[in-house]
C-alpha positions as CSV (number, residue, x, y, z in Angstrom):
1,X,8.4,3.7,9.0
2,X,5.9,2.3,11.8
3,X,7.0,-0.1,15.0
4,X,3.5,-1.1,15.9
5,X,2.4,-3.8,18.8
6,X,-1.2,-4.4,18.9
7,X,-3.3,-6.8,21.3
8,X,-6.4,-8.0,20.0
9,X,-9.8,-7.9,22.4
10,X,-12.1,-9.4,20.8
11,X,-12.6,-13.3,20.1
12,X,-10.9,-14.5,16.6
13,X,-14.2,-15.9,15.7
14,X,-15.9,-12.6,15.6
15,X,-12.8,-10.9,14.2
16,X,-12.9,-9.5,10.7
17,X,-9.7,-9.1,8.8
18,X,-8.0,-6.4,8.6
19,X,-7.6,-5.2,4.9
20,X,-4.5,-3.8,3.7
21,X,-5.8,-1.3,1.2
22,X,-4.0,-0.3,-2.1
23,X,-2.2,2.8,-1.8
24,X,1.1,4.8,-3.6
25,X,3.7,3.5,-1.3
26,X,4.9,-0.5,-2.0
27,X,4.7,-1.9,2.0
28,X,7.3,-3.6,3.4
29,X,6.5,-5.9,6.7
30,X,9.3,-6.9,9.2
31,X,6.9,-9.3,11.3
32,X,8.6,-9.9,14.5
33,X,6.0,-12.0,16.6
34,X,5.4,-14.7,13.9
35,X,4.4,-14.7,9.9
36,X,1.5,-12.7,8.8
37,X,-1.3,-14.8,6.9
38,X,-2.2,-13.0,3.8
39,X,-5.4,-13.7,1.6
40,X,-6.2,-12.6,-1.5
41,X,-10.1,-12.3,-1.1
42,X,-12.1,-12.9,1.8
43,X,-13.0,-16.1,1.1
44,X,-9.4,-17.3,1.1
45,X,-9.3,-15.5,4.6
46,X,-12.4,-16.9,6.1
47,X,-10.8,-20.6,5.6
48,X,-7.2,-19.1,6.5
49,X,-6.0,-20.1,3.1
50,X,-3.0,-17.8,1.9
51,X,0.5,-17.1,2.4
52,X,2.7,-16.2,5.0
53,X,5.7,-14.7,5.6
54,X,8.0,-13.1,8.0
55,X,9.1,-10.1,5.7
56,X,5.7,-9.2,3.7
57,X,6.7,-7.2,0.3
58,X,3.6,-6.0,-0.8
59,X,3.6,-5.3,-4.6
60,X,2.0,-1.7,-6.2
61,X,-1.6,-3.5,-6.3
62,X,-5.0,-2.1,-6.8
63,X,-7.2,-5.0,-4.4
64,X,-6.9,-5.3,-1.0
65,X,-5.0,-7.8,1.2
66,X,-6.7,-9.7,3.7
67,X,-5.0,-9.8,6.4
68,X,-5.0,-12.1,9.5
69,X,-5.3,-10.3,13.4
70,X,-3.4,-12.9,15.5
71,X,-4.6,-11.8,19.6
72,X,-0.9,-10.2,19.6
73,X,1.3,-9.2,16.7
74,X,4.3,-6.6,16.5
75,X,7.0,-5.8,14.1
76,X,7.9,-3.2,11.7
77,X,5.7,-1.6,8.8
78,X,8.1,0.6,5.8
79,X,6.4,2.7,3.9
80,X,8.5,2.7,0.1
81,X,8.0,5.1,-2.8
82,X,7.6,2.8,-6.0
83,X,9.8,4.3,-7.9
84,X,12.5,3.5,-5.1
85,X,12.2,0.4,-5.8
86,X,15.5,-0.3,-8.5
87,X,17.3,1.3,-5.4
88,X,15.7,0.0,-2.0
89,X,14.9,-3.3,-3.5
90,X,17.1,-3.9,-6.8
91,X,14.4,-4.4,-9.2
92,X,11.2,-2.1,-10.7
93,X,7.5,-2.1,-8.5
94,X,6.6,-4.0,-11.8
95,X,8.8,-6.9,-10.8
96,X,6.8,-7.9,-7.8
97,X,4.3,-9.7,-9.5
98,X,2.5,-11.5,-6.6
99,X,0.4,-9.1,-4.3
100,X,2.0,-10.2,-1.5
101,X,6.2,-12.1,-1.5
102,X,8.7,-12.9,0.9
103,X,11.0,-10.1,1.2
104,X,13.7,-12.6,1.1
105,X,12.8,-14.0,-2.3
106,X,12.5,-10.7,-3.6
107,X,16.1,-8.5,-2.0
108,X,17.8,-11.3,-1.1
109,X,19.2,-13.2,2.2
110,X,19.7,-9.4,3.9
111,X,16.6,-9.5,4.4
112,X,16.0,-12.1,6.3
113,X,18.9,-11.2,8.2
114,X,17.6,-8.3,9.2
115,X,14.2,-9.2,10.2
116,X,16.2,-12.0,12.5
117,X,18.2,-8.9,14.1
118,X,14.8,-6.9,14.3
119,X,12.9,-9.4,16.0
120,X,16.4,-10.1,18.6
121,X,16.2,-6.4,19.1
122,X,14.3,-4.7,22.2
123,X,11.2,-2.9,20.9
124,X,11.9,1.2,20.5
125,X,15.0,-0.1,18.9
126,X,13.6,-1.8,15.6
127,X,12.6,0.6,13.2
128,X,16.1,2.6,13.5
129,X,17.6,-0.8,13.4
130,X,15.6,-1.4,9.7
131,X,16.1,1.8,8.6
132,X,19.7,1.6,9.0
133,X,19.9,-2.0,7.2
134,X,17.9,-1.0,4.6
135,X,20.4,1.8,3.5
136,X,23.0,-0.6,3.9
137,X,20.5,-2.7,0.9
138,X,19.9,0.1,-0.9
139,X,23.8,1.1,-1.1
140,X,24.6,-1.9,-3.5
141,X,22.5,-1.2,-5.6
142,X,23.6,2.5,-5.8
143,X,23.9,2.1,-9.7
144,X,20.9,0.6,-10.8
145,X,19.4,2.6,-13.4
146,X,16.5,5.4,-12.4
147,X,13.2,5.3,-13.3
148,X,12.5,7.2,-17.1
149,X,12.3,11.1,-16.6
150,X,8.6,10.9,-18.2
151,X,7.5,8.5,-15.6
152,X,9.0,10.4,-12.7
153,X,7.5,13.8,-14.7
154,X,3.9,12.2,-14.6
155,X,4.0,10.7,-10.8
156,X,5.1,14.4,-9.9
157,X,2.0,15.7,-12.2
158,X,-0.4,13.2,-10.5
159,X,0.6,13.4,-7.2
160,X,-0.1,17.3,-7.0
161,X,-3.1,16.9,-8.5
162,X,-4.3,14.5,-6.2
163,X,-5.1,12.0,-9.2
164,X,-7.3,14.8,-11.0
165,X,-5.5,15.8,-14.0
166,X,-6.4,14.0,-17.1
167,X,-4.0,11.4,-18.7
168,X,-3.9,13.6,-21.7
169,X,-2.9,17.1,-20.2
170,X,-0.1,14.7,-17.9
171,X,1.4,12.8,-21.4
172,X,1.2,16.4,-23.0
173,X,3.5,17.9,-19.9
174,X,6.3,15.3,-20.1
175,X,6.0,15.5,-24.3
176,X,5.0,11.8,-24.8
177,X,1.7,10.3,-26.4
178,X,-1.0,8.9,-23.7
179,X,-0.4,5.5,-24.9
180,X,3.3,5.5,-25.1
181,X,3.4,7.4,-21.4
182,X,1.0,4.1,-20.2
183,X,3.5,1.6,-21.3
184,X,6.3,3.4,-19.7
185,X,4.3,3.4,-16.8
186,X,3.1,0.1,-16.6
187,X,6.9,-0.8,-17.1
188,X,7.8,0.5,-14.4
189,X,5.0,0.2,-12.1
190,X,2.6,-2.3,-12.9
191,X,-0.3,-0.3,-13.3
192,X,-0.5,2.1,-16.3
193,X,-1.3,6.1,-16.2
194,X,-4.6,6.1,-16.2
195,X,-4.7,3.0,-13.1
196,X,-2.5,5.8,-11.3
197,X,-4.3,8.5,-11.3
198,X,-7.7,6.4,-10.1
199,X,-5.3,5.3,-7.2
200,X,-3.7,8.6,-6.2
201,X,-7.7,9.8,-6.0
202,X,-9.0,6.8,-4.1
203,X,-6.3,7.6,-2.0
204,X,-7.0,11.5,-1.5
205,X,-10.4,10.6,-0.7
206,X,-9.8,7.5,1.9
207,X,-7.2,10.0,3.5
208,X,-10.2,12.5,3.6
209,X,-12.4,10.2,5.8
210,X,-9.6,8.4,8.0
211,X,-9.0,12.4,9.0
212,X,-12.9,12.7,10.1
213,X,-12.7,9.5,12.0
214,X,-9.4,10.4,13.9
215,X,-11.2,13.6,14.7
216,X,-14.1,12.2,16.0
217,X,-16.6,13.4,13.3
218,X,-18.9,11.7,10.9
219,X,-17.7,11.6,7.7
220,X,-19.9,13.6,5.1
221,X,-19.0,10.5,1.8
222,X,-21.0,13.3,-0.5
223,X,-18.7,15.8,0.8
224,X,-15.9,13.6,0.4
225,X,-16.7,13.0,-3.9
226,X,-17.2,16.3,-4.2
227,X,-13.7,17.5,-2.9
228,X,-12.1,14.7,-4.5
229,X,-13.6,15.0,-7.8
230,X,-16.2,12.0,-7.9
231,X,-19.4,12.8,-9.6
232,X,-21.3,11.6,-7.0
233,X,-21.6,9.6,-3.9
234,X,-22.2,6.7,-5.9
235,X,-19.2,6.6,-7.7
236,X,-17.2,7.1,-4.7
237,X,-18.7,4.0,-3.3
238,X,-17.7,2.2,-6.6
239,X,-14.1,3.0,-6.3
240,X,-13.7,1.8,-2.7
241,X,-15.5,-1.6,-4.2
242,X,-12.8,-1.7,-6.4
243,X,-10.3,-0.6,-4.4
244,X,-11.5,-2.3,-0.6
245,X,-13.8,-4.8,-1.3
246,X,-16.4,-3.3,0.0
247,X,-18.2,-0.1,0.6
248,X,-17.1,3.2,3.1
249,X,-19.7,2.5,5.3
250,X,-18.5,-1.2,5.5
251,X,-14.8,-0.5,5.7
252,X,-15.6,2.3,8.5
253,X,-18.0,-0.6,10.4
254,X,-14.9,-3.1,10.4
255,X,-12.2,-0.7,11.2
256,X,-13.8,1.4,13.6
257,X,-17.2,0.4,13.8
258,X,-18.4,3.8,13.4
259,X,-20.8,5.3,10.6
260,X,-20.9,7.7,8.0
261,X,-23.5,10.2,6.7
């Protein structure tokens, strides 16, 4: 869970959007300073076409969100394990079948109670303040059911393998079929076993370079594959096309405007 507050420098013209990228948590928005504009492809954003909301539920997607930068916005980001979902929420990640819905269309009016207590509260006090409310959501639904043991089996499987494993050895672990494991996955999630484990990678990877950025170094994208299991550069820069929109060296130039080797 993340208060942020962040001024914007440069002239909205010139500003690109910031993508919200596709990753293993579902992310929930409390926007405090007014409704986020989000846009499903960039040319949606470029004519500020989209939707807004004040409490941005982000579904378990595989595309980025484009994402408006108003000269000032704060609030509070909540990072939510997917299969918490049933609890936090009261329904399955595979509900939330938008890429982007009001958080009070999706949980009910508590949320938009608490966003109006978040944004009334003094900053430092907001993301205990959410925290807090959202136990108080999750406790009513302390009996919906839990996700199938398979399904938790095979995110546990994934997850330490960074995405690597194949889908067969992971359905031969939790003693299903690959297909039947998918459809149990897909049930649950949205996005079947094999979507997963391309995700978790992509993931591993983007984690890889945000590291060398933060550090101050170059990042090495042939390196990058190669720890992560890509054949080659190349199909690295394929799976942030399909996962960002565009490709490392563009994502790094309109985040940080930096550049890669």
């Amino acid at each position: 869970m993340i208060e942020y507050s962040v001024d914007e420098a440069v002239e909205g013209a010139r500003r690109p959007p910031h993508r919200g990228l596709p990753s293993t948590t579902l992310t929930v928005v409390f926007a405090t300073s007014g409704p986020l504009l989000c846009s499903a492809d960039h040319e949606s954003w470029a004519g500020r076409r989209g939707t807004t909301h004040d409490v941005c539920v982000g579904a378990f997607h595989t595309q980025p969100v484009y994402l408006q930068r108003p000269d000032h916005q704060d609030g509070v980001q909540v990072g939510l394990h997917p299969l918490a979902a049933r609890r936090v929420l009261g329904l399955p990640a595979a509900a939330l079948t938008d890429l982007t819905q009001e958080g009070e269309a999706v949980a009910g009016s508590s949320m938009r109670t608490l966003w109006s207590r978040a944004g009334s509260a003094a900053p430092g006090e907001r993301a205990r303040l959410i925290a807090d409310g959202l136990a108080s959501v999750a406790d009513r639904h302390d009996r919906a059911p839990a996700p199938r043991r398979e399904v938790l089996g095979a995110w546990n499987l994934l997850a330490r393998a960074r995405g690597t494993m194949t889908i067969t050895d992971v359905a031969f672990r939790v003693g299903l079929s690959s297909r039947h494991l998918s459809s149990l996955v897909r049930a649950e999630l949205g996005i079947g076993t094999k979507q997963l484990a391309d995700l978790m990678r992509f993931e591993a990877a983007h984690s890889d370079l945000v590291a060398a950025l933060d550090r101050g170094d170059r990042p090495h994208l042939a390196e990058i594959a190669h720890a992560r299991g890509y054949a080659d550069h190349a199909h690295l820069d394929r799976a942030y096309q399909r996962f960002t929109g565009t490709s490392p060296s563009g994502w790094i130039a309109e985040e940080h405007g930096a550049t890669t080797a």
